[in-house]
Biotite code that builds the C-alpha atoms (Angstrom):
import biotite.structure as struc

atoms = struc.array([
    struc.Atom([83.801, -22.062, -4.579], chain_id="A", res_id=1, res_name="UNK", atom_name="CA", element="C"),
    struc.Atom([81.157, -22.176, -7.236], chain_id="A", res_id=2, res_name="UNK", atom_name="CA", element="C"),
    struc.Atom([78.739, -20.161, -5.468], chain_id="A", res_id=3, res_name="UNK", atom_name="CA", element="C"),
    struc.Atom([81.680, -17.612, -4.506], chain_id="A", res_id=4, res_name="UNK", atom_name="CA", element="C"),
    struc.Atom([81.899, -16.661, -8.033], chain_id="A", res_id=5, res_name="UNK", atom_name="CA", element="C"),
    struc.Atom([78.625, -16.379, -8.705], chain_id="A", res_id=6, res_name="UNK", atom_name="CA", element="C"),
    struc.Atom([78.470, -13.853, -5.803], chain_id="A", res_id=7, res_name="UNK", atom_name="CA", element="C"),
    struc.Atom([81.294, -11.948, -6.789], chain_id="A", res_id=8, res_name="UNK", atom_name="CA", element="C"),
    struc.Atom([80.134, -11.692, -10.230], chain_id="A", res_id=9, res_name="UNK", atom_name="CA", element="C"),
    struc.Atom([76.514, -10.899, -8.927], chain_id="A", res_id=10, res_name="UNK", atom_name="CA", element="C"),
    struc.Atom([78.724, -7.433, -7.074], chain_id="A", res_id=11, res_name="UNK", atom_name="CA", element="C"),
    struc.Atom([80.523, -6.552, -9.759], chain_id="A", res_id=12, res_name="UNK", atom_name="CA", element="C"),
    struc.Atom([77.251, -6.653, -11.962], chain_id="A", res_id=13, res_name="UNK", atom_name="CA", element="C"),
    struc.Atom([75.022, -4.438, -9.528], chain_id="A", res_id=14, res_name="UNK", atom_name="CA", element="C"),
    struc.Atom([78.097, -1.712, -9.165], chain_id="A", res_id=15, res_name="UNK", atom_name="CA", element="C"),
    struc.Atom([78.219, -1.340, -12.977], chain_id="A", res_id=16, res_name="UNK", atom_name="CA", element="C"),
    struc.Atom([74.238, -1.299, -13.043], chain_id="A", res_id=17, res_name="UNK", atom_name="CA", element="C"),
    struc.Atom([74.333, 1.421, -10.063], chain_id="A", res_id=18, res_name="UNK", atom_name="CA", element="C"),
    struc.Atom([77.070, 3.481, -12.189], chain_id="A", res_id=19, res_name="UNK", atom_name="CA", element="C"),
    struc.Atom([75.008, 3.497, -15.519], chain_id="A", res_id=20, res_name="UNK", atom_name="CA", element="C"),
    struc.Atom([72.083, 4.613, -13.597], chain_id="A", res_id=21, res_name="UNK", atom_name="CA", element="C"),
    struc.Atom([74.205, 7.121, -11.956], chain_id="A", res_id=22, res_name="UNK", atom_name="CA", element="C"),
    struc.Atom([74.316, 11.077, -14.042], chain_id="A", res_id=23, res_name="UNK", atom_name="CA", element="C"),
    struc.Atom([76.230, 14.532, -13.337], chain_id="A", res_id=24, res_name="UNK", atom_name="CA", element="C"),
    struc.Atom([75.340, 17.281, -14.689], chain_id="A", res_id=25, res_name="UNK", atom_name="CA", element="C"),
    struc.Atom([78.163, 19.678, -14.933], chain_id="A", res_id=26, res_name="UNK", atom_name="CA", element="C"),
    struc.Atom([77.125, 23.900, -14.313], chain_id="A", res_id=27, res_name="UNK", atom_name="CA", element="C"),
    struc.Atom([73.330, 23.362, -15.578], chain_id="A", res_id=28, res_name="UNK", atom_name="CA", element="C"),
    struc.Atom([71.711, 26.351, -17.088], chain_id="A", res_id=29, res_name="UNK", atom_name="CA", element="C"),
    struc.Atom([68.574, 27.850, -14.896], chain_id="A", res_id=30, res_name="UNK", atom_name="CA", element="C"),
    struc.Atom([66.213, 30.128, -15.573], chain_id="A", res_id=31, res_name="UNK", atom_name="CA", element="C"),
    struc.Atom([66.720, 32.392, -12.916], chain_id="A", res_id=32, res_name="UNK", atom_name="CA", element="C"),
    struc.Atom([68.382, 32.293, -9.189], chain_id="A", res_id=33, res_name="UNK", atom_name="CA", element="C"),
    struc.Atom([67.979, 34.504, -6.032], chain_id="A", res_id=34, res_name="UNK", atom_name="CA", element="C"),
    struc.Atom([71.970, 35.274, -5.444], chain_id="A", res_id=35, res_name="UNK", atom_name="CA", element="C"),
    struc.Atom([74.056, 36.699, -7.697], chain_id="A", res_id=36, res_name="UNK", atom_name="CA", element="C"),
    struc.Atom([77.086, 35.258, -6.715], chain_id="A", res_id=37, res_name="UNK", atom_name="CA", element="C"),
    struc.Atom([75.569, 31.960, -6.022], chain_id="A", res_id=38, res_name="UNK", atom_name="CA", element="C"),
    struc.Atom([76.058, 28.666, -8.580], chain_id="A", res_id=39, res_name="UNK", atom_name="CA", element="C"),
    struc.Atom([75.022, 25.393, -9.255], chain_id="A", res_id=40, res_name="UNK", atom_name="CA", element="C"),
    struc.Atom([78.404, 23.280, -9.741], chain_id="A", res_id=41, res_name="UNK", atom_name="CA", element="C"),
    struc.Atom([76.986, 19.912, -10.769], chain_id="A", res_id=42, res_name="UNK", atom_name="CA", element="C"),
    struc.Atom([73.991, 17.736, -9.674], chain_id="A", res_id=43, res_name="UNK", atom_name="CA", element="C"),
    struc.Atom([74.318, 14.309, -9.054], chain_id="A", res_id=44, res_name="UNK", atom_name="CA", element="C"),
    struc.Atom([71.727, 11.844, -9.955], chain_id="A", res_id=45, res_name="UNK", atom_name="CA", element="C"),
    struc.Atom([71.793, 8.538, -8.183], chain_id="A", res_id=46, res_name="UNK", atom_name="CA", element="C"),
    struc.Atom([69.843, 5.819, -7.109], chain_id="A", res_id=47, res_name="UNK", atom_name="CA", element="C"),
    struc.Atom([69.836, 6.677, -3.971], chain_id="A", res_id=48, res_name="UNK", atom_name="CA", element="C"),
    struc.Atom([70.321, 10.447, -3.580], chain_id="A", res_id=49, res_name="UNK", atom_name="CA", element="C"),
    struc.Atom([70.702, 13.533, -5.464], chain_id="A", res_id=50, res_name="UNK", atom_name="CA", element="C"),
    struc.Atom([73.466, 15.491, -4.626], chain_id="A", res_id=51, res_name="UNK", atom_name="CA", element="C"),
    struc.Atom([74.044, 19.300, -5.467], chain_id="A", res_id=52, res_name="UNK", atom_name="CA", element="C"),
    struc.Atom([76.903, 20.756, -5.264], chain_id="A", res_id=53, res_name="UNK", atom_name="CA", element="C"),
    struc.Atom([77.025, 24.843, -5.056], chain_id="A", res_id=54, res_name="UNK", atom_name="CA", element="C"),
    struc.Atom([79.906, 27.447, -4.397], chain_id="A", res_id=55, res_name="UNK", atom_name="CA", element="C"),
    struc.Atom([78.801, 31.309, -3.232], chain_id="A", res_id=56, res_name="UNK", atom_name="CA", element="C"),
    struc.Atom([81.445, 34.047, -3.525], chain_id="A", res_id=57, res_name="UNK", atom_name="CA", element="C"),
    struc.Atom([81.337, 36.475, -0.730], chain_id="A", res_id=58, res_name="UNK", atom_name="CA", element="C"),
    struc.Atom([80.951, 40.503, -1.973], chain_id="A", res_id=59, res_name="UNK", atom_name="CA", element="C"),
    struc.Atom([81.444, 42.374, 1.592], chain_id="A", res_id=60, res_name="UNK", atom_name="CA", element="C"),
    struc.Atom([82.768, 42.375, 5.000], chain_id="A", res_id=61, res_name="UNK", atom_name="CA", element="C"),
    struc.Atom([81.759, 40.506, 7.072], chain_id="A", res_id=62, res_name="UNK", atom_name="CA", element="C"),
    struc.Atom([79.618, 38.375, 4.864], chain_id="A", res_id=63, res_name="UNK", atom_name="CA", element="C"),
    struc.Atom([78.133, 34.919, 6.376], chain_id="A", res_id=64, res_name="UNK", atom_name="CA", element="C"),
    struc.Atom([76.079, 32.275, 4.729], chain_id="A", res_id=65, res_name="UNK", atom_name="CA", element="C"),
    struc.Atom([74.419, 29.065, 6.175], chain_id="A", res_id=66, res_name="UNK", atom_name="CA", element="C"),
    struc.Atom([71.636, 26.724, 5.042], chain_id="A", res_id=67, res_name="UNK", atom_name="CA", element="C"),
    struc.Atom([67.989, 26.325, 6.147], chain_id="A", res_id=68, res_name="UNK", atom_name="CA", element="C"),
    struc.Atom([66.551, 22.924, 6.766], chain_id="A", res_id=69, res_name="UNK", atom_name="CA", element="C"),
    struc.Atom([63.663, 23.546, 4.794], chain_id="A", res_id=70, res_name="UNK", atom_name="CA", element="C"),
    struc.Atom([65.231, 23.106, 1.470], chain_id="A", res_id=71, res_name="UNK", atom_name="CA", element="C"),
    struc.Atom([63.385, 21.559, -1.617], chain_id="A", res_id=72, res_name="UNK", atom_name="CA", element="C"),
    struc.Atom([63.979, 19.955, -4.591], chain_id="A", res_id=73, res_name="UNK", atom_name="CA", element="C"),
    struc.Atom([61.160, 20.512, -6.539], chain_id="A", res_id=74, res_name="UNK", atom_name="CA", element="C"),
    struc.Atom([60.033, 18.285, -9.887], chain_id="A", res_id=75, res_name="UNK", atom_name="CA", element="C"),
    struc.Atom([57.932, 19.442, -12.835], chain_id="A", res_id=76, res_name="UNK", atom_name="CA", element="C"),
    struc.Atom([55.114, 16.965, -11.429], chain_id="A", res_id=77, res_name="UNK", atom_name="CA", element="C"),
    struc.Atom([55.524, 19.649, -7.989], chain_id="A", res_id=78, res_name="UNK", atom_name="CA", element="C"),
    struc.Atom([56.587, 16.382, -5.653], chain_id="A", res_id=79, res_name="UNK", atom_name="CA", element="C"),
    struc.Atom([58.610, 18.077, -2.885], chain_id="A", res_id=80, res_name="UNK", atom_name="CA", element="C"),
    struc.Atom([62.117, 16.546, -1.892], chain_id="A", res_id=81, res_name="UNK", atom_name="CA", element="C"),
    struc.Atom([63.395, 17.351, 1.326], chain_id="A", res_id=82, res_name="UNK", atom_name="CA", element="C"),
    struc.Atom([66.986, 18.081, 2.782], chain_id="A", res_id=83, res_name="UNK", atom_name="CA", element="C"),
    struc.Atom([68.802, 15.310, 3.985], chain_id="A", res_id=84, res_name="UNK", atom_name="CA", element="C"),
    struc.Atom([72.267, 16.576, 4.510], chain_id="A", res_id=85, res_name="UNK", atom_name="CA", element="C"),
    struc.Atom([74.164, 19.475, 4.597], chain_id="A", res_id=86, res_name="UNK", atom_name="CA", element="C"),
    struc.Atom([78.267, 19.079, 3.700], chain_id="A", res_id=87, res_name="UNK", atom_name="CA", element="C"),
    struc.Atom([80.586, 22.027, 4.399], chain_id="A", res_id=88, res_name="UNK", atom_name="CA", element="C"),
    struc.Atom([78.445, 24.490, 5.041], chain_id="A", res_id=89, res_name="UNK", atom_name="CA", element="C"),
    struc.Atom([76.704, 25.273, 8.797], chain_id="A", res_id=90, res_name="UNK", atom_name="CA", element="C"),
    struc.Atom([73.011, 24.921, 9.467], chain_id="A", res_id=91, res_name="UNK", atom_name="CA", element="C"),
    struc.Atom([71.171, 27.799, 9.895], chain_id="A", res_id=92, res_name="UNK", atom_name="CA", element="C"),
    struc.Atom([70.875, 29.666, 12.716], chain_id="A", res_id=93, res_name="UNK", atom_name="CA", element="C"),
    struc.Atom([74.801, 28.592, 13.217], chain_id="A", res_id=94, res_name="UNK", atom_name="CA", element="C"),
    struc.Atom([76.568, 30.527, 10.047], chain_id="A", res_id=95, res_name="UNK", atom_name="CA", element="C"),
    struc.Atom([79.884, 30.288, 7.877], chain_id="A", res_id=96, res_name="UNK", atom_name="CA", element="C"),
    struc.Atom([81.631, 33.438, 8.529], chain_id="A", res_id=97, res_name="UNK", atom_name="CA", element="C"),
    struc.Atom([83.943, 34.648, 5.585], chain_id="A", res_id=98, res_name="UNK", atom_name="CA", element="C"),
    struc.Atom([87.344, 35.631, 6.169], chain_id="A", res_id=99, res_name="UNK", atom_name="CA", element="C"),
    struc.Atom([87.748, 38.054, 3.475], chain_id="A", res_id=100, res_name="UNK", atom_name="CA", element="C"),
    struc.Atom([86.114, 39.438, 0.204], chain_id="A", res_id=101, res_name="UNK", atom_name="CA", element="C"),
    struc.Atom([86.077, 37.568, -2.929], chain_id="A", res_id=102, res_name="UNK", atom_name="CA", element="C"),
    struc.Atom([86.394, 34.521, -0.637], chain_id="A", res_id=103, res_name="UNK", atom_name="CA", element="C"),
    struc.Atom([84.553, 30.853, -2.117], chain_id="A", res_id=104, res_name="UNK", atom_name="CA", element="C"),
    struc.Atom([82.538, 28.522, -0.195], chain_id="A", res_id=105, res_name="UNK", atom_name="CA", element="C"),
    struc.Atom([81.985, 25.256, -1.978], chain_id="A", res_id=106, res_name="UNK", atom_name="CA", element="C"),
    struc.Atom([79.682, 22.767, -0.427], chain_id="A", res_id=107, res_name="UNK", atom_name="CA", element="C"),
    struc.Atom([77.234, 20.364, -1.166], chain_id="A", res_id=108, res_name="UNK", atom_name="CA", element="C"),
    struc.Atom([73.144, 19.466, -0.491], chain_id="A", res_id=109, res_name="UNK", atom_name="CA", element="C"),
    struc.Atom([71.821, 15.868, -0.177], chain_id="A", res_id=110, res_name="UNK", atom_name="CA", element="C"),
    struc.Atom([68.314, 15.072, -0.967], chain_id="A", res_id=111, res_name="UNK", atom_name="CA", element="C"),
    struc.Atom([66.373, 11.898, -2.196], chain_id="A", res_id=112, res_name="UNK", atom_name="CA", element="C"),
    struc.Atom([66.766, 10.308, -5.310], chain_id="A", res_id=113, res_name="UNK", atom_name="CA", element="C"),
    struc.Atom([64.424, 11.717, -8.674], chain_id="A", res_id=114, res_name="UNK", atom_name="CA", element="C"),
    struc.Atom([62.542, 9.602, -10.514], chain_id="A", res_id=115, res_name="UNK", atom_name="CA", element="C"),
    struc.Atom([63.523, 8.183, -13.674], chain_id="A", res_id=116, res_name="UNK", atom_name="CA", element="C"),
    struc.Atom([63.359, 10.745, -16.771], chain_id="A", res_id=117, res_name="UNK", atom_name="CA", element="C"),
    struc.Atom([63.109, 14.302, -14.551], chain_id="A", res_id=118, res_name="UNK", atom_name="CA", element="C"),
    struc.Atom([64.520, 16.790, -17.219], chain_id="A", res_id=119, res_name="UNK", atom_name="CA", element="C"),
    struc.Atom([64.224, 19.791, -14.969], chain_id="A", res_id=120, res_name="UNK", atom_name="CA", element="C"),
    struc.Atom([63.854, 21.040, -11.223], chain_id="A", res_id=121, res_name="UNK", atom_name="CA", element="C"),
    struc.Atom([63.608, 24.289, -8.908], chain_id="A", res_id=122, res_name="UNK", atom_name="CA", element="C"),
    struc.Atom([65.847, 23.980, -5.971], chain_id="A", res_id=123, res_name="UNK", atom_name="CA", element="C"),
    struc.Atom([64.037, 26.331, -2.910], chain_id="A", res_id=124, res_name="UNK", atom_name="CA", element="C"),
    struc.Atom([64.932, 27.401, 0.270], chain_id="A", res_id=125, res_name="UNK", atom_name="CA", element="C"),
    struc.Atom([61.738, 28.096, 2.779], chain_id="A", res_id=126, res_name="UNK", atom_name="CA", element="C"),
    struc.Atom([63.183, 30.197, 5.628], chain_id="A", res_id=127, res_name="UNK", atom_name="CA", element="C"),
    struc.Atom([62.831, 34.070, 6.877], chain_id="A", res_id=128, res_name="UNK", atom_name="CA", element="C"),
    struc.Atom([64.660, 36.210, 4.902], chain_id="A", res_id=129, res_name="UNK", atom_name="CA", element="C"),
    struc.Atom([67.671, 36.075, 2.318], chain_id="A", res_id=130, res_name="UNK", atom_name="CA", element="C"),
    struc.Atom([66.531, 32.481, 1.082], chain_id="A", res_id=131, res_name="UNK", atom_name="CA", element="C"),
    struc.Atom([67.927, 31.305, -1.986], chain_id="A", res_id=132, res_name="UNK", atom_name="CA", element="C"),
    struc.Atom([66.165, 30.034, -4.709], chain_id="A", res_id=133, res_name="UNK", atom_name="CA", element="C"),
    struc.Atom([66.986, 28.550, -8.114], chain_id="A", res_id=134, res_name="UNK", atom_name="CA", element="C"),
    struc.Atom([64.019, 28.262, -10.877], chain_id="A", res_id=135, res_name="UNK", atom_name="CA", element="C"),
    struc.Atom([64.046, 25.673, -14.356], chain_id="A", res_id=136, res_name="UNK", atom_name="CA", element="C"),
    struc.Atom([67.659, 23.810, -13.187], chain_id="A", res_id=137, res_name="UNK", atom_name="CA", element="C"),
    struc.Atom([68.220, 21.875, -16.572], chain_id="A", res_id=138, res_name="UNK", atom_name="CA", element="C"),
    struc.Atom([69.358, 18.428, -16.412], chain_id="A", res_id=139, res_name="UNK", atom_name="CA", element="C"),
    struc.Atom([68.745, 17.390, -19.760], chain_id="A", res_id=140, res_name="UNK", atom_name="CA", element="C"),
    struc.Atom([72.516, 17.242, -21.252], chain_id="A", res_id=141, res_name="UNK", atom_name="CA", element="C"),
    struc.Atom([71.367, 17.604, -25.175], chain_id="A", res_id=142, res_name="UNK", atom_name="CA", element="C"),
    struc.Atom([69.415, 20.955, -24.099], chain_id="A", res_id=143, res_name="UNK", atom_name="CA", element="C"),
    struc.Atom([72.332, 22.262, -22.137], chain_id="A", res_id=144, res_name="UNK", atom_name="CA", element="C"),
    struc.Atom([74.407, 21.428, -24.648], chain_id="A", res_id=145, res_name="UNK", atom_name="CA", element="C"),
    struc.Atom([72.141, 23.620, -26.969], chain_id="A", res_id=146, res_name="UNK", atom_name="CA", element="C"),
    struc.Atom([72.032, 26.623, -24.251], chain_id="A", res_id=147, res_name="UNK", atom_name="CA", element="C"),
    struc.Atom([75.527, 26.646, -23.213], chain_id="A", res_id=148, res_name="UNK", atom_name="CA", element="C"),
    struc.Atom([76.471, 27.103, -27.312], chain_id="A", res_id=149, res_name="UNK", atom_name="CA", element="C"),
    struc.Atom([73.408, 29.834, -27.717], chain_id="A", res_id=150, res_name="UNK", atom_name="CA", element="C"),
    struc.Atom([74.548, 32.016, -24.793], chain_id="A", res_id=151, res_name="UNK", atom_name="CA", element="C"),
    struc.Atom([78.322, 32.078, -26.252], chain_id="A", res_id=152, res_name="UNK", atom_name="CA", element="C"),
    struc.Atom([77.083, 32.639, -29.507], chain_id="A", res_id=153, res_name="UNK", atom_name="CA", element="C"),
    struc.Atom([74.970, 35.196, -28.269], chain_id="A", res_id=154, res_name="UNK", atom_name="CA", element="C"),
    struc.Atom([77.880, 37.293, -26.123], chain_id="A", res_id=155, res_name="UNK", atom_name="CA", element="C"),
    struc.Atom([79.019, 38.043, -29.857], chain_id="A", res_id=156, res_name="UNK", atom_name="CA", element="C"),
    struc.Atom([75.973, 37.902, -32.149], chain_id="A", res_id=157, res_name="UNK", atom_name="CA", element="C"),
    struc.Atom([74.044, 40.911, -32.773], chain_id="A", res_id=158, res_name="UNK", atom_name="CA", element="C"),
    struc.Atom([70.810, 41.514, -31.697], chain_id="A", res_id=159, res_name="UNK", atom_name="CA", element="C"),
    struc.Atom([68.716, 40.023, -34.924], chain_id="A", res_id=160, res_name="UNK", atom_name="CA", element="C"),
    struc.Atom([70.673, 37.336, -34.661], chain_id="A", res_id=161, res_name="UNK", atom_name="CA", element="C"),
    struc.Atom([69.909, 36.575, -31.101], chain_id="A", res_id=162, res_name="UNK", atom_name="CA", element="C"),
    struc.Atom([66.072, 36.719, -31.601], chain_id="A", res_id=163, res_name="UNK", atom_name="CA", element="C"),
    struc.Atom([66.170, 33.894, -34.151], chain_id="A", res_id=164, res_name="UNK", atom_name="CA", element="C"),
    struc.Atom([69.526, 32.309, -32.076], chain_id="A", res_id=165, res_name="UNK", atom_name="CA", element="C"),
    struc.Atom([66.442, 32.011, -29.218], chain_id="A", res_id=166, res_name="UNK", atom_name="CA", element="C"),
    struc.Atom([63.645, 31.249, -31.075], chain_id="A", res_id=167, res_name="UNK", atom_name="CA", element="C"),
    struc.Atom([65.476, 28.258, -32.615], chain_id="A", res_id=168, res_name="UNK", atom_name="CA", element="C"),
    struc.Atom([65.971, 26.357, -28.810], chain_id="A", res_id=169, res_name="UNK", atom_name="CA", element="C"),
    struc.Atom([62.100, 27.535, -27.455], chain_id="A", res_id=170, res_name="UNK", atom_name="CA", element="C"),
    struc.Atom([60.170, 27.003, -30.681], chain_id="A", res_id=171, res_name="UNK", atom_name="CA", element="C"),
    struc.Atom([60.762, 22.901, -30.322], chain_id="A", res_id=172, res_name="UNK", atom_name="CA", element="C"),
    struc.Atom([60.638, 22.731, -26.464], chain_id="A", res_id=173, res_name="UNK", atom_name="CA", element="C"),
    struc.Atom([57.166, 25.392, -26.138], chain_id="A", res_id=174, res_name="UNK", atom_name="CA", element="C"),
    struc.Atom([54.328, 22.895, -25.234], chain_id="A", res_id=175, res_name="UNK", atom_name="CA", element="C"),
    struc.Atom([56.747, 20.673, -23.025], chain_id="A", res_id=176, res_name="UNK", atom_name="CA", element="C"),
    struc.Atom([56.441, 22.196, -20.007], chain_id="A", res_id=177, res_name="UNK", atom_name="CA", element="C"),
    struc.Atom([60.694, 22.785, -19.821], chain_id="A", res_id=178, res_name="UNK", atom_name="CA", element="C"),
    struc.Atom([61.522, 24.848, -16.654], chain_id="A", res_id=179, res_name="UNK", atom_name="CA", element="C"),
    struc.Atom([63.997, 27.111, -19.157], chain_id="A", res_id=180, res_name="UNK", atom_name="CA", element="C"),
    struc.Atom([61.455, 28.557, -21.246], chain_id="A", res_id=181, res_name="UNK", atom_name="CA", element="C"),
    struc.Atom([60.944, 31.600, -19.066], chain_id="A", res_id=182, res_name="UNK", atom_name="CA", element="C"),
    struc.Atom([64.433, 32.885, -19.247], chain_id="A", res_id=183, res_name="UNK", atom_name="CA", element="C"),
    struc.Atom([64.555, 32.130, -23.281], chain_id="A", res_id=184, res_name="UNK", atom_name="CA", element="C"),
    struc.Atom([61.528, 33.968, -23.318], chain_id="A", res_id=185, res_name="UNK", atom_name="CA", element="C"),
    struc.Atom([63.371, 37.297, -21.448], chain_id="A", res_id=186, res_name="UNK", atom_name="CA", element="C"),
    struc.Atom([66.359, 36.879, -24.139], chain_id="A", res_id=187, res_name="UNK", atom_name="CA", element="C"),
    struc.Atom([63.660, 37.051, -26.820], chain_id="A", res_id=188, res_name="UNK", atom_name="CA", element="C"),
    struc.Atom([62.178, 39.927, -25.279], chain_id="A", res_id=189, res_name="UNK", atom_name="CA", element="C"),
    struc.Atom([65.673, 41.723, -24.664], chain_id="A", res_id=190, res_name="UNK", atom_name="CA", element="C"),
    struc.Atom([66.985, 40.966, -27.823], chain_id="A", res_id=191, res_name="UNK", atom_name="CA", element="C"),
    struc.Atom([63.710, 42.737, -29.733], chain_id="A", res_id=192, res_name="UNK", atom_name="CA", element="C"),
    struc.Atom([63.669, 45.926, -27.386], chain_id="A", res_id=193, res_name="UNK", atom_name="CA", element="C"),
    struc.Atom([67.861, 45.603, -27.971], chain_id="A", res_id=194, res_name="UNK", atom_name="CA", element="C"),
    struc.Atom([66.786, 45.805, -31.639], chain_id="A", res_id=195, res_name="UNK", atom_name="CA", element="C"),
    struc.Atom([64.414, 48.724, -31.255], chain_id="A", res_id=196, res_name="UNK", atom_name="CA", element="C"),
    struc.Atom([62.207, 46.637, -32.270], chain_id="A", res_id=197, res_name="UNK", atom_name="CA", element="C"),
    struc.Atom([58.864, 47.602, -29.390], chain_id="A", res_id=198, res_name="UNK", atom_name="CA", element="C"),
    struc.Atom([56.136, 46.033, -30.774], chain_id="A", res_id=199, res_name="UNK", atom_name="CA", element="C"),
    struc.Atom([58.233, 42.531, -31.421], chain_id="A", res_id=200, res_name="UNK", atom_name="CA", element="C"),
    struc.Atom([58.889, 42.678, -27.626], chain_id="A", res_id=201, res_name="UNK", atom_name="CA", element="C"),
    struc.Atom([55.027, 43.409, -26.870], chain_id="A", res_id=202, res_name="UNK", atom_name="CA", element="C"),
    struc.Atom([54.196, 40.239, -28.749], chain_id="A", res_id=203, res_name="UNK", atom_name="CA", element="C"),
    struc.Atom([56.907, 38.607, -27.297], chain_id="A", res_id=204, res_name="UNK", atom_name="CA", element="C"),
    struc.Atom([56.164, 39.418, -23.431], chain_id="A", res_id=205, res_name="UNK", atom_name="CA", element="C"),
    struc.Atom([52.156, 38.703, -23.794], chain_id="A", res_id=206, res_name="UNK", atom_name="CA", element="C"),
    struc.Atom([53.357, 35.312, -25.666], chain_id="A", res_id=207, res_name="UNK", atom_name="CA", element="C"),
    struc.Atom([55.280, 34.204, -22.614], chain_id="A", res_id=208, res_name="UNK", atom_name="CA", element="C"),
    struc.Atom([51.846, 35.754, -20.767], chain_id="A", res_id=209, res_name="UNK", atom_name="CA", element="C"),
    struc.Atom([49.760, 33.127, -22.195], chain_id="A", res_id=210, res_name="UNK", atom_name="CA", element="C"),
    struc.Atom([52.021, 30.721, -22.053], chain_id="A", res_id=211, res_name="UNK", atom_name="CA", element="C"),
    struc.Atom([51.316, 28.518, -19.429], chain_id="A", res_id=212, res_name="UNK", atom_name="CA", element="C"),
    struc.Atom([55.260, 28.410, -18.667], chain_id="A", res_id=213, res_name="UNK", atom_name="CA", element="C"),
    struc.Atom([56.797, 26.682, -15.054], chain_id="A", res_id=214, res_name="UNK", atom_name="CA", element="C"),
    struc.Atom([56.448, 30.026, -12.801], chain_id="A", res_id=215, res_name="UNK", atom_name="CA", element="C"),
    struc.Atom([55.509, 32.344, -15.558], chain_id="A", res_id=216, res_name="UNK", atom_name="CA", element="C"),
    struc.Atom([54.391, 34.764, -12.960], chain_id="A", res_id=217, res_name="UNK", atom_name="CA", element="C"),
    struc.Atom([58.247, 35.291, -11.562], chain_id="A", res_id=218, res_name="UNK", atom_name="CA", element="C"),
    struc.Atom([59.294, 36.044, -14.841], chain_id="A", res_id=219, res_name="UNK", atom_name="CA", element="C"),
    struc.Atom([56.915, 38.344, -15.755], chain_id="A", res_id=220, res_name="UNK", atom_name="CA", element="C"),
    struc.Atom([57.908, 40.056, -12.811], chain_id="A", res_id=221, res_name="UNK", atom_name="CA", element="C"),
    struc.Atom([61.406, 39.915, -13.512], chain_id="A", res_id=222, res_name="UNK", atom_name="CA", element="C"),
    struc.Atom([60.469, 41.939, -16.636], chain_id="A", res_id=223, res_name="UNK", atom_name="CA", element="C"),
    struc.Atom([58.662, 44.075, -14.760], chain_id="A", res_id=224, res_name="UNK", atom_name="CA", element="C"),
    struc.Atom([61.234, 44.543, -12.396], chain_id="A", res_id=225, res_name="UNK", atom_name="CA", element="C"),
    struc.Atom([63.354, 46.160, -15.379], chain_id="A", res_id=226, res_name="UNK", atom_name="CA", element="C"),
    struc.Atom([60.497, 48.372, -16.545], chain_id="A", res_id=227, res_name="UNK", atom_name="CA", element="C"),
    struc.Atom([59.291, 45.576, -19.000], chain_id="A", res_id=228, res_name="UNK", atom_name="CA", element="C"),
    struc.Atom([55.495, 45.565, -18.936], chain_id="A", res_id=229, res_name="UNK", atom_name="CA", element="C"),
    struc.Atom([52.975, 45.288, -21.839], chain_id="A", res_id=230, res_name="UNK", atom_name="CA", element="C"),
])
């Protein structure tokens, strides 16, 4: 009876110790994504798995969507996680087939667990054509905290206000290698050319140049994309 207890109590211990090591992160902010209409509705960090959960709306008739097998989580240290399992959605070359426009499909991605401490991660799909990608997925909570109040603020600040609104979030997180710099870099650069303000934007775009930023190159070609290019 003794030892019964003790093993009971050993359980109940190791499920609470599995819980506090368990996170979600709720809608994390990214620095930029392949699909419009495609989002990140939480990530789930376990022991034993990390678990993303997405939902893509559908724009036209006839639209379908599946899932490579080559799929990647990808850490700041560039360690490669691979695909596990696929929940409600088909794997590729088999294809969800929406019914109608505007239509959601909500499903879920299973790969191996992080290690410890990972603030940030690109989530990559490797196939043919129409792969989706997502760059600088946050999953620090303080920082998206900090984002998720900028970007509202921002939707009514003006443009002055936005530079300094950006600055404010990049200045303290610059040398650390986040995987969100590159898109608070853009907003810095917007908000200047926003503000007529040329030659800020100039020093701003050869800034995020020399930056040594997580995939500096795609966002400089984002700007560039948009006419940006100094």
């Amino acid at each position: 009876m003794k030892i019964a207890k003790n093993g009971v109590l050993f359980l109940f211990s190791g499920l609470i110790s599995a819980q506090l090591c368990a996170q979600t992160v709720l809608r994390p902010n990214q620095s930029l994504k392949s699909h419009e209409t495609l989002e990140i509705v939480s990530v789930e960090l376990k022991p034993d798995k990390t678990l993303v959960s997405l939902a893509v709306e559908n724009r036209r008739t006839g639209g379908t969507f599946c899932a490579d097998r080559n799929i990647y989580i990808i850490d700041p240290a560039g360690t490669r996680l691979k695909l596990k399992k696929t929940t409600g959605i088909p794997v590729c070359p088999d294809s969800y087939i929406f019914r109608g426009i505007g239509e959601k499909l909500n499903f879920s991605l299973e790969f191996p667990p992080l290690k410890a401490g990972v603030a940030w991660i690109d989530i990559v799909e490797e196939c043919e054509s129409n792969c989706f990608w997502f760059y600088g997925v946050t999953l620090d909570s303080e920082l998206n905290r900090r984002l998720d109040a900028a970007f509202l603020a921002a939707s009514v600040n003006n443009a002055a206000e936005n530079i300094t609104l950006f600055r404010n979030i990049l200045d303290p997180i610059d040398s650390q290698n986040q995987g969100i710099e590159g898109l608070l870099y853009i907003n810095i650069i917007n908000a200047s050319l926003e503000n007529s303000d040329k030659v800020g934007a100039g020093v701003w775009y050869k800034r995020l140049a020399a930056s040594g930023a997580p995939r500096v190159n795609q966002y400089l070609k984002y700007l560039n994309d948009l006419g940006i290019k100094y």
